[in-house]
C-alpha positions, -999 to +999 in steps of 0.1 A: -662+276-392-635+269-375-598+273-383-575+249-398-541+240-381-522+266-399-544+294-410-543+330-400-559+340-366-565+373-352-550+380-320-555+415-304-557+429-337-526+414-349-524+378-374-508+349-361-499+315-369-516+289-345-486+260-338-485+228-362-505+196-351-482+169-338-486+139-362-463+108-358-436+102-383-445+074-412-419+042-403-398+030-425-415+018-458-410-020-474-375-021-492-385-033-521-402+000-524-369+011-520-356-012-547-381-004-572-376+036-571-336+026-572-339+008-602-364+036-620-334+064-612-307+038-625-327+031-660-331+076-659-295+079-655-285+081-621-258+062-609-265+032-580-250+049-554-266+079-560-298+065-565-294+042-538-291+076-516-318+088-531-342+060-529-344+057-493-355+093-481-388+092-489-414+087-461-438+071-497-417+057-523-441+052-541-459+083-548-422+093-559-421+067-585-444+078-615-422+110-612-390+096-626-407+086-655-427+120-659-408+147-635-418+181-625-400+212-641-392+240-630-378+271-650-348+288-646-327+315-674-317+292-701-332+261-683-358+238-674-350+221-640-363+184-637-377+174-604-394+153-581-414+162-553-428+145-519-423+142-480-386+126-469-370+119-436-354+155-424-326+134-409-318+116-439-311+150-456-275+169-454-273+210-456-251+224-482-220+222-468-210+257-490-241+270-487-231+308-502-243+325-475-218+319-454-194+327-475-186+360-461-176+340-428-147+319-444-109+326-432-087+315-454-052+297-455-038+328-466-048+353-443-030+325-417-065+316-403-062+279-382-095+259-382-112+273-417-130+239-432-150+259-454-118+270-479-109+237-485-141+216-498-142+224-536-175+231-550-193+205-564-193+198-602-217+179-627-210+140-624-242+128-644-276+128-650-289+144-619-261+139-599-233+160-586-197+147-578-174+163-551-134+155-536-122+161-500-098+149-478-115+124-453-150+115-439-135+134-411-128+164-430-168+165-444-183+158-409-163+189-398-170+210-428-209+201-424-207+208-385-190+244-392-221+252-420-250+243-401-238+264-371-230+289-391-259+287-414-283+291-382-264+318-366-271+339-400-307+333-405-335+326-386-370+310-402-398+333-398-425+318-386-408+301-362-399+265-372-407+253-337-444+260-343-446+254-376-421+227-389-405+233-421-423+249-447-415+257-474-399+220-491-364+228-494-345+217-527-314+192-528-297+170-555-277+135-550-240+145-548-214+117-544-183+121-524-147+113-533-119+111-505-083+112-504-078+093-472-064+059-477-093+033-478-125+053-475-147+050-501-169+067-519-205+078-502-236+095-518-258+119-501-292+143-504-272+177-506-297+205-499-289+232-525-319+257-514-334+259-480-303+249-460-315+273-429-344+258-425-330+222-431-302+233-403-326+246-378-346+214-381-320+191-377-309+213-344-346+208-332-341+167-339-307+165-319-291+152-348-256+160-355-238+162-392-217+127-386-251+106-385-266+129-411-238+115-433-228+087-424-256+065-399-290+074-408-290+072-445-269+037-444-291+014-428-325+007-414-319+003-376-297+036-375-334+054-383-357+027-368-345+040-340-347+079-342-379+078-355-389+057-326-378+085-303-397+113-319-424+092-319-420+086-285-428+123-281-459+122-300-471+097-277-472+111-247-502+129-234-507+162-248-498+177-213-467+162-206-450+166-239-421+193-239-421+223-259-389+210-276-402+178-281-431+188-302-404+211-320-383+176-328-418+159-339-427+191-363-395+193-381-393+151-380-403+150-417-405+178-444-420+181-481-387+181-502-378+190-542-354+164-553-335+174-588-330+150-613-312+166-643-318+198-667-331+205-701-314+239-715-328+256-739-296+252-763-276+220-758-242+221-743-253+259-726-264+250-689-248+222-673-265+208-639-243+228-616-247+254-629-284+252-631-290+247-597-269+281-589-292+298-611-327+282-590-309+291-556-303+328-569-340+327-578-355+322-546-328+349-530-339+374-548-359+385-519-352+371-486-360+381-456-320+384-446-302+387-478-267+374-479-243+404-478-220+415-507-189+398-493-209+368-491-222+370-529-193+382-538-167+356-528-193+330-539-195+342-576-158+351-576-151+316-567-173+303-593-160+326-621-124+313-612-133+275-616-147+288-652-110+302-655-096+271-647-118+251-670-107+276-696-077+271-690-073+309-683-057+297-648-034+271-662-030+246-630-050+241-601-020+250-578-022+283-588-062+284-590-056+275-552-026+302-549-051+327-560-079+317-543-064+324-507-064+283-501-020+284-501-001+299-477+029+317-489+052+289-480+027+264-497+027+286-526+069+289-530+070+253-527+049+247-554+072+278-576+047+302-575+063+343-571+047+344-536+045+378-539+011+389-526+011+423-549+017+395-580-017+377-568-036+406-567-024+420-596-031+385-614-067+389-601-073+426-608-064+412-647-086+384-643-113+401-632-113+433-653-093+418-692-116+426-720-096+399-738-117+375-747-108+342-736-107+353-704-137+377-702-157+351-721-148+320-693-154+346-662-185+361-676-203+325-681-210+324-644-222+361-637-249+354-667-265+329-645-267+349-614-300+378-609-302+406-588-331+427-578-351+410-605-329+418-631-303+398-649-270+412-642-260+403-676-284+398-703-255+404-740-222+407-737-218+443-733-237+446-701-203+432-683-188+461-672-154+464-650-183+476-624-197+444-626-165+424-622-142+441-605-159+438-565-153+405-573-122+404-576-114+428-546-132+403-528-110+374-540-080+397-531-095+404-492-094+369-486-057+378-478-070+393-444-103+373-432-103+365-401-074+390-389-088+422-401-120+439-383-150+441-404-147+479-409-115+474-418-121+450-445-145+474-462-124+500-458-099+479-479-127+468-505-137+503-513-107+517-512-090+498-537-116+495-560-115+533-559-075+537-559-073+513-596-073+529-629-103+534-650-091+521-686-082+485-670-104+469-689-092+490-729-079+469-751-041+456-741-041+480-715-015+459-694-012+423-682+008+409-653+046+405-662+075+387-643+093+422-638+110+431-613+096+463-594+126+482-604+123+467-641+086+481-634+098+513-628+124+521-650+101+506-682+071+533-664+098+561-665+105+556-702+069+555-712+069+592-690+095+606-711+083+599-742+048+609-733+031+575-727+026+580-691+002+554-684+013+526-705+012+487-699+048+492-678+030+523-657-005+507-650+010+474-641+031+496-612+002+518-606-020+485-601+005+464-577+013+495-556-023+506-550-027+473-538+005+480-512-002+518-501-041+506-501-032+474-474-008+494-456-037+522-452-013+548-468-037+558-490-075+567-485-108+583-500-117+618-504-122+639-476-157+665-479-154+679-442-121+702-432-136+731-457-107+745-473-083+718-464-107+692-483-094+669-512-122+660-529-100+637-552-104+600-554-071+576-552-071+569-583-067+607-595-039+605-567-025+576-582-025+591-617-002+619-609+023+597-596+026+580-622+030+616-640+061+627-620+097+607-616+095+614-579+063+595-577+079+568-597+102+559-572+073+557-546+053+535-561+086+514-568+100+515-530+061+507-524+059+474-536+097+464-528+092+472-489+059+449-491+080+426-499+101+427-475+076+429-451+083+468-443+056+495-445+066+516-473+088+547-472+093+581-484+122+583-511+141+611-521+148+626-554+168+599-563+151+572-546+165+565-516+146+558-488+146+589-466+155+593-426+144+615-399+169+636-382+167+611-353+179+582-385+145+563-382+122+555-417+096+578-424+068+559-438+042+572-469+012+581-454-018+602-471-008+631-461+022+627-474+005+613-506-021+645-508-003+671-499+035+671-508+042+643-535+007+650-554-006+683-540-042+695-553-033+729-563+004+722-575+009+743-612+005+722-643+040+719-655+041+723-694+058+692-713+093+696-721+106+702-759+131+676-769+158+694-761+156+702-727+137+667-718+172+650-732+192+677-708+172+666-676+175+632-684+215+635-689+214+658-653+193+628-637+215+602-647+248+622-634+234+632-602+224+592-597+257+584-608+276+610-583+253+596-554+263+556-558+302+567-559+294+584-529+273+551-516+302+527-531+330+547-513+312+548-480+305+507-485+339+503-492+352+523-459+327+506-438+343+468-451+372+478-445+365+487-411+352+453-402+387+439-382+395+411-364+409+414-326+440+422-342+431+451-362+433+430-395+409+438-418+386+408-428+386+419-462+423+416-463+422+380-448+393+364-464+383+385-493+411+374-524+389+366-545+359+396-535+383+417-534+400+408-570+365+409-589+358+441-574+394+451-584+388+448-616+351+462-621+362+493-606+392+492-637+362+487-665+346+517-646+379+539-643+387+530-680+352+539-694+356+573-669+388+581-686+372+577-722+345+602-714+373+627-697+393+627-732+363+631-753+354+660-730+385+673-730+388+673-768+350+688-771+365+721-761+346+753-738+318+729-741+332+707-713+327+739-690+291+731-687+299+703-666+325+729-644+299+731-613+302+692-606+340+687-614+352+689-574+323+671-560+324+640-584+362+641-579+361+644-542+334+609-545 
């Protein structure tokens, strides 16, 4: 018997796939074909323009027909998916311009990335029955966003068996999406998005020499446009079976394609699965075992991104400025015009509480996309309690990376990812555990050291400063993982347990304080001393916090438990903490006050003296409040008697200050 085109041979032992025939591609069918299938997606629902789209990619409208009345479905969790199903014109259909698994390959505006299309198309969203609806800037804008996906889309996947032997497949799946623009005088445009299958609809559309502009905005608009590219691949088909070109037959193979269109979606319980969301659920289906799976930053950032527009439709996120701010799509400029703290520890700290608040508005709104989504067979979430902080929190260390894409190294990157997820504290997701304030990092700090003496280490005050500077020391690689491998010198102690003693010890206070005040600054942070001021080496440069540093002298493995002060002497160091701070900025005052004085003209007249009435006046007179307040406590001092002794040891050096 012999074999048909596309069965299984045996070649040396090994199975095969004997190459496609070469057929010729149907012409054009009669338009009022065409008008007759428009009309039957109008009456389901559709809009025109998007059933106008719609209407003219199949190679036999009227097989198509009878569906609309009666479609396909197809089940997803929660969902039935309505469908129709027959052979289209490859060039008449479009490749998701987000398809998710490029995601991983998207710089940012924020990480100061030029060229990065991808970060600014919004996903698409629900505009009908069976439709989608999308907003960019320009026709321009689209035809670059679709060039950077299909490139990228077939430099991350490859179709196996080859799809210049075989054509395409297996029928990819696509739904009618109409585009909005922002550009003065361009109006709207409806096309077949291809929502699953985009790497085989990309490496077709390579093998027909078709590029995204004509995809979009030639072929699908008019009949000559496609008269004439089907003429040419015909032309290939036509030549004698001798003389035809390897990559010719390749162009007449993937010509035409059987095709899944989707028309709208049933849910189980009203009002639960809207279209978009539907159609993430039937592409995560059929990813659940690919033959290149799309790596974690790639899933990652895609979920995360949808997880946030559920925010923002929550109103969780309460503007889109600052859904863009922290999405990575501002730059810090953008973001200060618009009067958002363009701090970048305040957008990470925003998103580690986004991504890890058990309080329920917001857990309910980012949770709604993660119950659509299925790994390894297995719903990620299936009730409520299955969303864990290890379920949400990559994502939002992935939403915080986008900070660096495209100017980090890869290794680098996941250095960063699993380093911070493993430098955060463990109770971020307990009940009022902390939220992102407006404090100032030495408000931070001095509300952390308050919870420390009264035995709250820990509190909201002390994880919000533990958070925003493990998100410094973390960037600045001043902090790292355990280390198995140096024998006795090993610190098998994760940065968060490191974290957790400074937050135990004043001195560690000021480090994670100077931590996040040098970020801001732009400098790397600094070692502090006992009173928090940034230390120098002997040659007067800064020495910088390193893990070393971190591990072995601020927060050393074997240090002695300390036993917590009684009242007593807790109120007597906090008395001799306060003096010895107050001692050191008379000293820092006196020497600022020597060194503006000895700013002088050519002269030798003192600018101060010249220019500074009114400077010098208001200082004048602070200096009196201080001197009379000093006076007060000398007198009461004096009047308490031997007890005034006490204070005997720092008499000269506070007077010489």
């Amino acid at each position: 018997m012999p074999l048909s085109p596309n069965s299984g041979a045996t070649i040396r032992g090994e199975k095969t796939e004997l190459p496609k025939p070469i057929r010729r591609v149907p012409d054009i069918p009669d338009t009022e074909l065409h008008k007759d299938l428009r009309a039957a997606l109008k009456k389901h629902g559709m809009s025109d323009r998007a059933a106008g789209a719609v209407s003219t990619i199949w190679t036999n409208p009227a097989a198509v027909l009878p569906q609309v009345e009666n479609p396909q479905r197809r089940r997803i969790p929660g969902a039935d998916l309505l469908v129709v199903s027959g052979q289209v014109y490859t060039a008449r259909l479009a490749p998701d311009p987000l398809n998710p698994r490029n995601a991983d390959r998207i710089n940012f505006r924020l990480a100061g990335s030029v060229g990065a299309p991808p970060a600014t198309l919004t996903p698409a969203a629900e505009a009908g029955v069976g439709e989608m609806s999308v907003r960019v800037a320009s026709r321009a804008a689209l035809a670059a966003q679709l060039t950077w996906a299909m490139e990228t889309t077939r430099s991350q996947n490859v179709p196996k068996p080859r799809i210049d032997d075989q054509g395409i497949m297996d029928p990819p799946i696509g739904v009618a999406t109409t585009v909005s623009y922002d550009a003065e005088g361009e109006n709207p445009t409806a096309h077949i998005f291809v929502r699953e299958g985009s790497t085989r609809t990309s490496h077709g559309l390579y093998r027909l020499g078709v590029k995204a502009d004509e995809v979009l905005f030639q072929l699908p608009r008019g009949a000559a446009p496609m008269r004439t590219h089907i003429d040419k691949i015909n032309s290939y088909a036509d030549k004698p079976s001798k003389k035809i070109e390897e990559t010719e037959k390749s162009a007449v193979r993937c010509a035409v394609t059987d095709f899944e269109l989707i028309i709208g979606v049933v849910p189980d319980t009203p009002g639960t699965v809207d279209l978009a969301q539907a159609i993430k659920a039937r592409v995560a289906q059929d990813h659940l075992n690919t033959k290149t799976p799309w790596s974690d930053p790639a899933k990652y950032t895609t979920l995360a991104e949808e997880c946030l527009l559920a925010a923002r439709a929550a109103a969780v996120v309460p503007s889109d400025v600052e859904a863009d701010w922290l999405a990575g799509r501002l730059t810090l400029e953008e973001a200060e015009q618009s009067k958002i703290p363009a701090f970048l520890d305040d957008r990470a700290a925003r998103i580690v509480h986004l991504f890890t608040t058990r309080e329920r508005k917001i857990h309910d709104a980012v949770r709604k996309p993660i119950a659509l989504v299925l790994a390894d067979g297995e719903p990620l979430i299936g009730q409520r309690r299955n969303v864990t902080l290890s379920t949400k929190l990559p994502l939002g260390v992935e939403m915080i990376a986008r900070e660096q894409r495209g100017m980090a190294s890869e290794p680098d990157l996941a250095a960063f990812r699993k380093t911070l997820e493993s430098a955060l504290p463990s109770h971020l997701s307990q009940a009022d555990a902390w939220k992102p304030t407006r404090r100032t990092p030495e408000a931070l700090f001095q509300a952390a050291l308050k919870e420390l003496e009264t035995g709250e280490a820990g509190g909201p005050a002390g994880t919000e400063l533990w958070v925003r500077a493990a998100y410094v020391l973390v960037k600045h690689k001043a902090i790292s993982g355990p280390r198995h491998d140096i024998g006795a010198g090993s610190d098998r102690r994760p940065p968060a347990d490191i974290m957790q003693e400074l937050l135990d010890t004043e001195h560690g206070l000021h480090h994670l304080r100077q931590a996040i005040e040098d970020d801001r600054a732009g400098l790397r942070p600094r070692q502090v001393d006992a009173q928090g001021h940034p230390e120098s080496s002997a040659a007067g440069s800064d020495i910088y916090i390193d893990n070393k540093f971190l591990r072995e002298d601020l927060a050393p493995k074997d240090k002695e438990k300390k036993e917590p002060l009684d009242e007593e002497a807790a109120l007597d160091a906090k008395y001799q903490r306060w003096l010895t701070d107050t001692q050191g900025a008379l000293r820092l005052l006196a020497d600022a006050m020597r060194n503006l004085g000895g700013v002088k003209d050519e002269n030798g007249v003192a600018l101060i003296e010249q220019r500074g009435r009114a400077q010098a006046r208001l200082l004048r007179d602070q200096l009196k409040i201080m001197l009379g307040t000093a006076e007060d406590w000398w007198e009461a001092a004096v009047d308490a008697g031997p007890s005034a002794a006490v204070d005997g040891a720092n008499e000269d050096e506070s007077g010489e200050a």
